[in-house]
Backbone as a ProteinNet text record, in pm:
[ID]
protein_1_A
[PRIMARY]
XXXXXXXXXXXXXXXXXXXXXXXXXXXXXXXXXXXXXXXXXXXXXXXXXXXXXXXXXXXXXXXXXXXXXXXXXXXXXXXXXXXXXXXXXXXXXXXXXXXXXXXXXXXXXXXXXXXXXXXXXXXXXXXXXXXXXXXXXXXXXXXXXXXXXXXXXXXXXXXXXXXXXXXXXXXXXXXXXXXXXXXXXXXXXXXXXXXXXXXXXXXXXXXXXXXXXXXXXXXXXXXXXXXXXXXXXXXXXXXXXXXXXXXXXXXXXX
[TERTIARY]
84.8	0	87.9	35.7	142.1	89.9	204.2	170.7	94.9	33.6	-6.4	59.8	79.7	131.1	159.8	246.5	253.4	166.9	90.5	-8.4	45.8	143.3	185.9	231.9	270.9	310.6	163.4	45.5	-4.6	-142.8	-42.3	-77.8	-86.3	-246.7	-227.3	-228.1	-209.8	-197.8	-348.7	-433	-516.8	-558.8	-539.1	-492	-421.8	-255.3	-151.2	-205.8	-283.5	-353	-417.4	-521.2	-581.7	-508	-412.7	-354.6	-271.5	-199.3	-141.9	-275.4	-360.1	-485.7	-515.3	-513.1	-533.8	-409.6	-298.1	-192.7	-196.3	-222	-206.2	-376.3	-461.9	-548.9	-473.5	-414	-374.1	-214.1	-163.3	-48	-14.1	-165.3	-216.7	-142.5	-220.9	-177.4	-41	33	150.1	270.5	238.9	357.2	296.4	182.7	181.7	168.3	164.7	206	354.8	446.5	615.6	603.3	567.6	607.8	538.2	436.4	358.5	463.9	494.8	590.1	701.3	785.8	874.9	888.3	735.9	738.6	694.5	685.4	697.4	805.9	932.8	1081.6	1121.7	1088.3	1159.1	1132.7	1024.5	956.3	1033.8	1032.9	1093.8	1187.7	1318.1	1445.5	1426.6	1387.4	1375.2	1359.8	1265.1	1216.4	1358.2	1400.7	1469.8	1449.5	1337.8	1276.3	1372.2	1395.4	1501.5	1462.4	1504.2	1533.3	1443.1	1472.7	1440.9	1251.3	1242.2	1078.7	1004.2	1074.4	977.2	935.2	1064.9	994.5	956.3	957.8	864.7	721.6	689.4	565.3	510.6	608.4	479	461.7	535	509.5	394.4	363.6	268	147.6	166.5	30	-27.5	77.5	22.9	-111.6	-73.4	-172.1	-118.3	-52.6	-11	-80.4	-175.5	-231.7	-218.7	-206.7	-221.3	-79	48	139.2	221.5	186.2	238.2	192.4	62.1	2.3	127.1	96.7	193.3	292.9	366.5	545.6	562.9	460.6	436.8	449.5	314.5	241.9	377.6	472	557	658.4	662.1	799.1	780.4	584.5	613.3	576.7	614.4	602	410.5	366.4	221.1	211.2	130.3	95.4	14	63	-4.4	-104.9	-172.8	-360.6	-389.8	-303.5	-410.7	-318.4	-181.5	-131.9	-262.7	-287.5	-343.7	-478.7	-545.4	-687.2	-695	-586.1	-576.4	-562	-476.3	-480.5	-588.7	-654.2	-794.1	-910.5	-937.6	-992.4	-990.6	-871.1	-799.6	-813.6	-812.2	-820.7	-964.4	-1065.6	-1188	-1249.4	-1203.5	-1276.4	-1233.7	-1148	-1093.6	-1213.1	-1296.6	-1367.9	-1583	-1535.8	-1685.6	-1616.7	-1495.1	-1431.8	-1449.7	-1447.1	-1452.6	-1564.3	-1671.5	-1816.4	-1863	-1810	-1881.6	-1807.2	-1660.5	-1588.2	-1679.1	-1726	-1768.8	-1818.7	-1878.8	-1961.8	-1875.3	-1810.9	-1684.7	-1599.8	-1566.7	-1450	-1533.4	-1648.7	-1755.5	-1700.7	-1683.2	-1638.6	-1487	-1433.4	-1275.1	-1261.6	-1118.5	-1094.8	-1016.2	-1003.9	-975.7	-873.2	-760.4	-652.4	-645	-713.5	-740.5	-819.9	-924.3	-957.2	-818	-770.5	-700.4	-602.8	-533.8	-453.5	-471.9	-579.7	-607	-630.6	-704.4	-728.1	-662.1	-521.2	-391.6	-375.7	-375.7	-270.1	-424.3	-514.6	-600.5	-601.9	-594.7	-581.5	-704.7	-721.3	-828.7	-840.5	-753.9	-695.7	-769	-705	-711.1	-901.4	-920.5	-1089.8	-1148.5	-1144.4	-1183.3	-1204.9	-1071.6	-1063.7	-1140.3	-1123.7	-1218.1	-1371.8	-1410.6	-1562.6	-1633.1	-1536.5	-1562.8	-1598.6	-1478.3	-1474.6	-1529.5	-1517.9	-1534.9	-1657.5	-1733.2	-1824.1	-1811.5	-1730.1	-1631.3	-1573.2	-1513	-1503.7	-1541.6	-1662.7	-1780.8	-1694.8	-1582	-1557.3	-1469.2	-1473.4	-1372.9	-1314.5	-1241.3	-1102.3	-967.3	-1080.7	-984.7	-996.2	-1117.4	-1150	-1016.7	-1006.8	-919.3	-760.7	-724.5	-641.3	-654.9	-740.5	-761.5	-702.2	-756.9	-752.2	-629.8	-595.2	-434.9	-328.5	-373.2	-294.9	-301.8	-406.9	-437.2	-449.8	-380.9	-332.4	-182	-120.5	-8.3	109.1	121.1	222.6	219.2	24.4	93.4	169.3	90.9	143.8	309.9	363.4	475.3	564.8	526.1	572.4	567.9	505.6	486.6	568.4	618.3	696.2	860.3	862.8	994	1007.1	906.2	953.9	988.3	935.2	943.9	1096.5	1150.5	1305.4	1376	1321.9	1427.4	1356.3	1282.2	1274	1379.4	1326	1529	1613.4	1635.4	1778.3	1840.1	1724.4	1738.3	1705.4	1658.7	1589.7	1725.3	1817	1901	1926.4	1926.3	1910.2	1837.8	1668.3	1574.8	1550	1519.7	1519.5	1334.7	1418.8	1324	1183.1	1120.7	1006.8	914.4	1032.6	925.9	874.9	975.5	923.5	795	809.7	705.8	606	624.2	530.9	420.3	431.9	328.1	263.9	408.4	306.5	188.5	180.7	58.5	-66.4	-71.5	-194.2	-234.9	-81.8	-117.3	-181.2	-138.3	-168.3	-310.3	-413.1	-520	-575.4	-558.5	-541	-496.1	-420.6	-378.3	-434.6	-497.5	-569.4	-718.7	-796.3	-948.6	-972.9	-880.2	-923.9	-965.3	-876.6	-967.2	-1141.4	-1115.9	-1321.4	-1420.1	-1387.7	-1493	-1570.7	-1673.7	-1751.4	-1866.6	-1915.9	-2059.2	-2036	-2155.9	-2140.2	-2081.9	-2133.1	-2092.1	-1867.8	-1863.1	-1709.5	-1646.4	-1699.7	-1649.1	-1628	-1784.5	-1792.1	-1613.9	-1658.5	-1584.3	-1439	-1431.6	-1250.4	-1199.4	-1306.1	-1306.5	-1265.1	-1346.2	-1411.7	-1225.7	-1226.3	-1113.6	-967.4	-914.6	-802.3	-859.2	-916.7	-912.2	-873.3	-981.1	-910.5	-753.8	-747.5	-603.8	-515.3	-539.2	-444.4	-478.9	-618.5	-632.3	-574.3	-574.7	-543.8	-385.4	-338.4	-173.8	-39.9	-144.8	-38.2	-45.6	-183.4	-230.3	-91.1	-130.4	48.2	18.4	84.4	69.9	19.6	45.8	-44.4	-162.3	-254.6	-400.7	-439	-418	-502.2	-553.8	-456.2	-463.9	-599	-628.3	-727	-864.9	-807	-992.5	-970.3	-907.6	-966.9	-1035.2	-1020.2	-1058.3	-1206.9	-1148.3	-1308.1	-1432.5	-1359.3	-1453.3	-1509.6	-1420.6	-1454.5	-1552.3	-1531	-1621.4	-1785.2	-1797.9	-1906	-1975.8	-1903	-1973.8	-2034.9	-1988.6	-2002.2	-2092.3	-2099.7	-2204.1	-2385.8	-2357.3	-2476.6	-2523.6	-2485.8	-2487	-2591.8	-2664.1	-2726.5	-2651.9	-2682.2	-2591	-2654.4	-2546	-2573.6	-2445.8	-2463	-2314.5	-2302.7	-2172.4	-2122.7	-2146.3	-2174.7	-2196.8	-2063.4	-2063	-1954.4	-1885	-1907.8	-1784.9	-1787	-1741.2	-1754.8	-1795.3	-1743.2	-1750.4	-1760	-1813.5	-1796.5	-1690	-1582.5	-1470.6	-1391.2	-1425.3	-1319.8	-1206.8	-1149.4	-977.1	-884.7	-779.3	-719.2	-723.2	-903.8	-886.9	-912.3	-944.7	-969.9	-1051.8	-993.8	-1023.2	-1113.9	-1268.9	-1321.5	-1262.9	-1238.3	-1176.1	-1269.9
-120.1	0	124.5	224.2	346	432.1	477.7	566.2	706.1	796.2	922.8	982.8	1073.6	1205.2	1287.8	1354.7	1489.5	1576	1613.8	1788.2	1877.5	1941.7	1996.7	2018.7	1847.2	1796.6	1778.2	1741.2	1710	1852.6	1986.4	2092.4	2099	2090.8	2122.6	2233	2285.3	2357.7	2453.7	2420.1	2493.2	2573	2529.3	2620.2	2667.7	2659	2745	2881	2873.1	2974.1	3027.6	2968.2	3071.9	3139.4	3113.4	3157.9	3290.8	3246.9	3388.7	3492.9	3432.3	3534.1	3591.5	3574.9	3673.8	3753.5	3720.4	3835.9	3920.6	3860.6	3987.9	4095.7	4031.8	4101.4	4229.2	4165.6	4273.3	4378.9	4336.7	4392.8	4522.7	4585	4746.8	4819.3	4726.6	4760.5	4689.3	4634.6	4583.1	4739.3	4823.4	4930.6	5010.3	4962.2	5051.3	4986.8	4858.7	4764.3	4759.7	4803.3	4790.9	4909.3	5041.7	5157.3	5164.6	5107	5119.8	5029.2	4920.6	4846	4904.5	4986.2	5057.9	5169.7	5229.9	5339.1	5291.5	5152.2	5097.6	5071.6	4978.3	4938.7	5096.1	5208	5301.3	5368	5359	5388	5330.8	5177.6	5106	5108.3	5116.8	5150.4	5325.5	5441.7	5542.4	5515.7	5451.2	5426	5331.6	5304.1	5177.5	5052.4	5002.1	4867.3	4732.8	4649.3	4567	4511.6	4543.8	4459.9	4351.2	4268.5	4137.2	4143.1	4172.3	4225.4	4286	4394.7	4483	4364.5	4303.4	4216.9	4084.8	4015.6	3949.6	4004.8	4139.2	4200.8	4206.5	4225.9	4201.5	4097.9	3959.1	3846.5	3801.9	3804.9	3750	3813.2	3923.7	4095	4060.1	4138.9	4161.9	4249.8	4355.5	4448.8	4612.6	4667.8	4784.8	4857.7	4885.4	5049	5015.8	4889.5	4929.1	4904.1	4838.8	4839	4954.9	5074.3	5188.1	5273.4	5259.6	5321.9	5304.2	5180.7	5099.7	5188.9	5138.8	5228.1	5327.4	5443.8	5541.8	5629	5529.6	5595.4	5519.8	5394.2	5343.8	5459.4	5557.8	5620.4	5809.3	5824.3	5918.5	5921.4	5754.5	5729.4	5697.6	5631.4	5624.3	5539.4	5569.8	5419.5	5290.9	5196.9	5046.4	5049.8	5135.1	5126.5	5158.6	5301	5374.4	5270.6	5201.9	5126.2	5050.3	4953.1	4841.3	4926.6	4994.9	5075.3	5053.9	5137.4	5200	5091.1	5020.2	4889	4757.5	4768.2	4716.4	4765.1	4922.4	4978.2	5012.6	4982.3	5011.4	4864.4	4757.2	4630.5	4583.7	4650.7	4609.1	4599.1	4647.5	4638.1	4500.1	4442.7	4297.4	4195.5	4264.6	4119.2	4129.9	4287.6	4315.9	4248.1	4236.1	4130	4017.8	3941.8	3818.5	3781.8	3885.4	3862.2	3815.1	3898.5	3931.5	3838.1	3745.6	3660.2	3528.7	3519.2	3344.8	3326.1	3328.2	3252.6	3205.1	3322.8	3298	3143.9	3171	3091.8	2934.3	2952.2	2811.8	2689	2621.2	2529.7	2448.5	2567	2585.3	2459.7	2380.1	2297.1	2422.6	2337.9	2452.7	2513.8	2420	2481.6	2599.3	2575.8	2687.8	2824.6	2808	2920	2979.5	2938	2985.5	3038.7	2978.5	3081.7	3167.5	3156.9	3266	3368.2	3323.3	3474.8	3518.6	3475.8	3513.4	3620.8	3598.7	3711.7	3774.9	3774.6	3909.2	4039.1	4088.8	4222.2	4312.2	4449.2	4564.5	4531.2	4516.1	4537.7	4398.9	4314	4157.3	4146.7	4146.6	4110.5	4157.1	4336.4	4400.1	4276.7	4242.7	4190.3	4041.2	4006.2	3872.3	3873.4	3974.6	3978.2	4002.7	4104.7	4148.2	4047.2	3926.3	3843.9	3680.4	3663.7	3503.2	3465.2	3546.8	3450.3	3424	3456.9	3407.6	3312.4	3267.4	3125.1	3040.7	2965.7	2883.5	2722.6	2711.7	2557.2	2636.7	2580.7	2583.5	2577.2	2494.2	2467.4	2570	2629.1	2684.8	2806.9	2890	2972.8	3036.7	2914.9	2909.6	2944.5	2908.1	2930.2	3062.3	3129.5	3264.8	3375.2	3350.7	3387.9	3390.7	3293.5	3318.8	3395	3352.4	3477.9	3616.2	3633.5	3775.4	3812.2	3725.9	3776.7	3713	3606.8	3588.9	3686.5	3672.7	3798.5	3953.7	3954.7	4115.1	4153.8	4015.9	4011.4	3993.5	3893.6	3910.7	4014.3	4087.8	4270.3	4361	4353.6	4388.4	4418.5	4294.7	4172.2	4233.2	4224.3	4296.9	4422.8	4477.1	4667	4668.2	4610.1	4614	4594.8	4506.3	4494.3	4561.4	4616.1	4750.9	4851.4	4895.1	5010.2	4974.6	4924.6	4877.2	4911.4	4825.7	4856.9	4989.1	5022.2	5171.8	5338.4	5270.7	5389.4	5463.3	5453.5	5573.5	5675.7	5657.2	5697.7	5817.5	5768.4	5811.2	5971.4	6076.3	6181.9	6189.3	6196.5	6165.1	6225.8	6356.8	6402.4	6314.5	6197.1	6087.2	6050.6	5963.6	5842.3	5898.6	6032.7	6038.6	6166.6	6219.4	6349.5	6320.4	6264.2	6181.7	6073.2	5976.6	5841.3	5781.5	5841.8	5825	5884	5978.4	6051.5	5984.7	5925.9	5879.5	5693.4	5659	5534.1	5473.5	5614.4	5626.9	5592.2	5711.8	5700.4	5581.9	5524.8	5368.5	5280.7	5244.2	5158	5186.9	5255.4	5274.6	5287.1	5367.1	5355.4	5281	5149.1	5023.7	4984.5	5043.5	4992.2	5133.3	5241.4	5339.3	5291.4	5192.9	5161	5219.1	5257.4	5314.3	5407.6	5521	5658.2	5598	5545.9	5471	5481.8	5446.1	5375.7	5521.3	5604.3	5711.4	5824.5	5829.7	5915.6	5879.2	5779.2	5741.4	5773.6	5752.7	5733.1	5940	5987.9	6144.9	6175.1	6116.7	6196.3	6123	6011.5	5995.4	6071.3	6062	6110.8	6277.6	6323.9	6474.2	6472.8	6430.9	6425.8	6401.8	6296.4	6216.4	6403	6446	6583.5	6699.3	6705.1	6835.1	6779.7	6685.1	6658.5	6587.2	6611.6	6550.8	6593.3	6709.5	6752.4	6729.6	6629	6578.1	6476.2	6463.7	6386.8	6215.3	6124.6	5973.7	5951.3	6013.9	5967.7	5953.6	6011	6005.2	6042.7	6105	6165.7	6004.4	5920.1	5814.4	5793.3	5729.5	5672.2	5790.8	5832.1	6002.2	5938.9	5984.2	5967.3	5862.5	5676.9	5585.2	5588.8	5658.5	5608.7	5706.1	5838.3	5943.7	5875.8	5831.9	5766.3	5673.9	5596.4	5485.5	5511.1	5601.2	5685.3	5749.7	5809.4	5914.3	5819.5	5724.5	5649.7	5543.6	5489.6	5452	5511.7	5628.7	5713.6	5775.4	5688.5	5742	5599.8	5607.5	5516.5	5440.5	5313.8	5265.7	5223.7	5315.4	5343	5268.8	5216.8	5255.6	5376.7	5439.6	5548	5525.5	5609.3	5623.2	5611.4	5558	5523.4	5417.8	5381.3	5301.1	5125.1	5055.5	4914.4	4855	4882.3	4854.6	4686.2	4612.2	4462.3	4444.3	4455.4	4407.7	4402.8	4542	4579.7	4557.8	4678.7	4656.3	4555.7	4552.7	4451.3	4378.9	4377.8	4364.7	4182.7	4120.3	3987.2	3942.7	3824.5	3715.1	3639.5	3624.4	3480.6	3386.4	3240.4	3148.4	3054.2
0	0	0	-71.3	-134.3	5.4	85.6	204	120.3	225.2	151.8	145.1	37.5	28.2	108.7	162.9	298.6	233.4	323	270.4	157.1	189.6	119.6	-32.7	-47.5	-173	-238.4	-193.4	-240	-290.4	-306.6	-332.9	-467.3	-529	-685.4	-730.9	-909.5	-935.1	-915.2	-885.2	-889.4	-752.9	-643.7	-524.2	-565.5	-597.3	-606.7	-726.2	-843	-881.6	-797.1	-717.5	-622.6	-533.1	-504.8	-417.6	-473	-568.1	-636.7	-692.9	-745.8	-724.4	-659.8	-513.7	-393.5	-363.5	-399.2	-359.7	-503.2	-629.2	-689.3	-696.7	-610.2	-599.2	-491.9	-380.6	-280	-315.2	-461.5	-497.6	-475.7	-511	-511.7	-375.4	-252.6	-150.5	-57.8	-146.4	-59.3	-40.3	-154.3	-80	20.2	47.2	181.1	323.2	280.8	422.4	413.5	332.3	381.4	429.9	362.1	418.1	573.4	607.6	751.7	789.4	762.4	865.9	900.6	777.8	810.5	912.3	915.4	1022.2	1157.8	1186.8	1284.2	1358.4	1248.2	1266.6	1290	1251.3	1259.9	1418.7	1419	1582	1654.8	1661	1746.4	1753.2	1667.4	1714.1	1781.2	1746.2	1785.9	1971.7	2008.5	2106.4	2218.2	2159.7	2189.3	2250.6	2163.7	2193.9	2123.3	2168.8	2170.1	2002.3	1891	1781.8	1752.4	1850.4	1806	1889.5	1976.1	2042	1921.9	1882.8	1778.7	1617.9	1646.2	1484.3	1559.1	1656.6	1712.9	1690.9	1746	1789.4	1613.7	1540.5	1403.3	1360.1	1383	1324.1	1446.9	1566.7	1644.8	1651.6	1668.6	1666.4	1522.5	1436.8	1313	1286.1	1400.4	1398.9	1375.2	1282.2	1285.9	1366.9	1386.8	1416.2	1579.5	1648.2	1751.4	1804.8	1719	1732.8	1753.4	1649	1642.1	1752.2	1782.6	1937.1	2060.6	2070.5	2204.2	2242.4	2084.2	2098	2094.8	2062.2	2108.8	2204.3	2267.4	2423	2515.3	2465.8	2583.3	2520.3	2472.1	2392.8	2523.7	2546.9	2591	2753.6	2771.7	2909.6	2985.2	2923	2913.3	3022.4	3110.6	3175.2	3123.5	3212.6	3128.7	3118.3	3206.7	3143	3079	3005.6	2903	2762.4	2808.5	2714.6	2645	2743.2	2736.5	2610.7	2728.5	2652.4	2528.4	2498.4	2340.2	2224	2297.8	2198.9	2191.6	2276.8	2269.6	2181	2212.7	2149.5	2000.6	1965.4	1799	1762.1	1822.4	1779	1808.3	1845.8	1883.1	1723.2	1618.3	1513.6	1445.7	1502.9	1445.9	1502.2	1620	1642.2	1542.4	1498.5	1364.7	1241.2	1214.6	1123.2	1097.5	1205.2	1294	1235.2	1273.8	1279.6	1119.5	1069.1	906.1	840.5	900.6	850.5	839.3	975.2	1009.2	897.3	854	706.7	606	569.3	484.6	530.5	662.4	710.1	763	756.8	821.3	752.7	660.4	604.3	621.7	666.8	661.8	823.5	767.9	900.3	1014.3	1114.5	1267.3	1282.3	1188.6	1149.7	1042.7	956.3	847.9	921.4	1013.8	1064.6	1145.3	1227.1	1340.3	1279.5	1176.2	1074.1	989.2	957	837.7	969.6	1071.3	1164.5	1218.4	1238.8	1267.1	1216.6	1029.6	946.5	909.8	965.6	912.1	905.5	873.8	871.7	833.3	812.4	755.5	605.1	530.4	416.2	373.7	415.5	370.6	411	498.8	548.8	454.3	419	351.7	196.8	137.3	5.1	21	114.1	128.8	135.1	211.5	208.3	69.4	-19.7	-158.3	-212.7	-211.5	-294.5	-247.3	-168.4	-83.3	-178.9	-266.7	-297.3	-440.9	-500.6	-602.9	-590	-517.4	-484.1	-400.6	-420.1	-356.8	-337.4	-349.1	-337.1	-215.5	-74.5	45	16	-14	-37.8	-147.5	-251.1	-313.6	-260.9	-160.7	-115	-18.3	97.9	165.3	84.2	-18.9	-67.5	-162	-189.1	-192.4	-106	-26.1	131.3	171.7	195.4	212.3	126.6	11.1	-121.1	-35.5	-17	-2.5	118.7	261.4	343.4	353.9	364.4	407.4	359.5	198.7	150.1	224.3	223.8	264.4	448.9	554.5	642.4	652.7	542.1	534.3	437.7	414.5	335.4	462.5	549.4	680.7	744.2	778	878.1	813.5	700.5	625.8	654	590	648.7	781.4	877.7	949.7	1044.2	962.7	1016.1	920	761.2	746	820	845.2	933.9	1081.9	1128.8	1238.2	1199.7	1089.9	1014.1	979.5	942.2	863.3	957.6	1104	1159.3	1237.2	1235.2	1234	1139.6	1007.1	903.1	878.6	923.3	896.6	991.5	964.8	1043.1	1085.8	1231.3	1393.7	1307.7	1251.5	1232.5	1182.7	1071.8	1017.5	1071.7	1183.7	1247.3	1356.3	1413.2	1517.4	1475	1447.3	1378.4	1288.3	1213.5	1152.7	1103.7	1194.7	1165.5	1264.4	1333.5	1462	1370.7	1311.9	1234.7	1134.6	1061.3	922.5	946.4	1045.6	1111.8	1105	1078.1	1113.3	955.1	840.2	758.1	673	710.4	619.8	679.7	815.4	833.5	779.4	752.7	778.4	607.2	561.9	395	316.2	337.6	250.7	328.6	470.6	480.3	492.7	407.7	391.4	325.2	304.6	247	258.4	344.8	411.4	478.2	519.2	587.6	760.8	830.7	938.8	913.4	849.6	836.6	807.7	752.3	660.2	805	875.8	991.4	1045.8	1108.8	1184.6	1143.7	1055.5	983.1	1004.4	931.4	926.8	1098.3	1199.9	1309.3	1407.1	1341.8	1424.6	1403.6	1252.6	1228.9	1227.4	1296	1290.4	1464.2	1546.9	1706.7	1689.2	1650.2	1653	1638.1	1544.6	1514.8	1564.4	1592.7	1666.9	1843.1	1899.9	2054.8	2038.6	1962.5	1954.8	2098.9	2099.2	2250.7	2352.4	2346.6	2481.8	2551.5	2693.7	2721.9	2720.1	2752.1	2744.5	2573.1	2461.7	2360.1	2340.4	2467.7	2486.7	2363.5	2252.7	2118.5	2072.9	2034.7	1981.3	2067.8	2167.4	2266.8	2223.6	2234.5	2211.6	2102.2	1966.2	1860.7	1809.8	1881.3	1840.8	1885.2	2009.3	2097.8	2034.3	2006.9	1926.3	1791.5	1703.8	1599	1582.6	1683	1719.9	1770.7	1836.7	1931.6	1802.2	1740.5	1632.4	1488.4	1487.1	1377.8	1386.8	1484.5	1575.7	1498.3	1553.6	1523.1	1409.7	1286.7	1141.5	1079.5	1041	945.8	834.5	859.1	739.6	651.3	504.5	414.8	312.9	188.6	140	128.2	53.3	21.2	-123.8	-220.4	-376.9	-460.7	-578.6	-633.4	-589.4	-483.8	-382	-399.6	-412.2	-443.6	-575	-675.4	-793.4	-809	-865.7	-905.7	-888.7	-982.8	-960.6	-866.4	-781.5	-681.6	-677.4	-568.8	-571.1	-618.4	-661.3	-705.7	-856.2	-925.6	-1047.6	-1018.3	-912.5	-870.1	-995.6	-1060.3	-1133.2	-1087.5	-1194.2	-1165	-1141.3	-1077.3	-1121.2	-1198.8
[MASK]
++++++++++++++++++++++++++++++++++++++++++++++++++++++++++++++++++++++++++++++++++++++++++++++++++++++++++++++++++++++++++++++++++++++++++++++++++++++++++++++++++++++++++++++++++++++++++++++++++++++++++++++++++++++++++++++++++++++++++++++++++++++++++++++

């Protein structure tokens, strides 16, 4: 009797299409997951967080926006509570993700959920919900899915240790002057889909810059929670023009 195949080997070509299908759906947006990772690595050496912690913290997190918070608020001496807060609150939208995921991810074995929800991201959820129903067989779904999160988590994961590498280099205004504002901005853009998302995105990155002088990094914390509060209270609507069939990326039937 012929033993089985290892998993892996027994990867056909037609996952491996789906799979490059989902990263060149997310191609659009891979230079701006190096450059966000970079202004992370750059934070973190600025800060002087140990090297090897800061690119730990993106291969396990894999959460920019609340990564860049952290090193921040630990950069202007924040206490652990409003630490903790802020990064709860900036990651609280990962579990309306979650939500709008299950269906998508229902079929998928326990291993396939627990990893794909690993490397999820704004960006990636965003491109999956678009598309997940483009591909109706699990299996190649799942391998969609991963196209179009693993690469960009790992483009991430890279900037992220040239920003280390490189954050002496880099002059200090980059790394802290505006990547806390712009943080806001590169996460929320890919889900303006509806007035709800739009409020919110507007209502936050404006606190975020009008309260920047507040001390511990508190702007970050107001602006999420403002964002959140105000957006809340908007009817949901889409936004006009917005979500074209094809959507971002240019994603292939299979």
């Amino acid at each position: 009797m012929t033993p089985p195949s290892p998993a892996f080997a027994s990867i056909g070509r037609e996952q491996w299409r789906d799979f490059w299908a989902g990263t060149r759906a997310m191609t659009p947006l891979m230079a701006g997951s190096a450059a966000f990772g970079l202004a992370f690595g750059a934070l973190v050496r600025t800060v002087g967080i140990d090297p090897w912690t800061g690119t730990f913290a993106s291969v396990s997190v894999a959460a920019g926006a609340s990564q860049i918070a952290i090193v921040d608020q630990l950069r202007v001496g924040a206490p652990a509570v409003i630490v903790v807060l802020t990064a709860l609150v900036i990651n609280a939208r990962l579990a309306l993700y979650s939500a709008a995921l299950a269906p998508v991810y229902a079929a998928f074995p326990r291993r396939w959920k627990l990893g794909l929800a690993h490397i999820m991201t704004d960006q990636s959820a965003v491109m999956t919900v678009l598309h997940a129903d483009k591909w109706p067989d699990p299996v190649r779904r799942r391998w969609f899915i991963f196209g179009v999160s693993g690469p960009f988590v790992g483009v991430w994961v890279v900037g992220t240790v040239a920003g280390i590498a490189l954050g002496p280099v880099i002059p200090e205004a980059w790394q802290i002057g505006f990547i806390v504002p712009l943080m806001f901005i590169a996460v929320v853009m890919p889900a303006l889909r509806t007035w709800p998302a739009l409020t919110a995105a507007l209502v936050a990155v404006a606190v975020v810059v009008l309260t920047k002088d507040l001390p511990y990094g508190l702007n970050v914390l107001l602006g999420a929670l403002a964002g959140i509060a105000l957006g809340s209270l908007v009817p949901t609507k889409p936004v006009p023009n917005v979500g074209e069939e094809e959507g971002p990326g240019g994603v292939e039937t299979p």
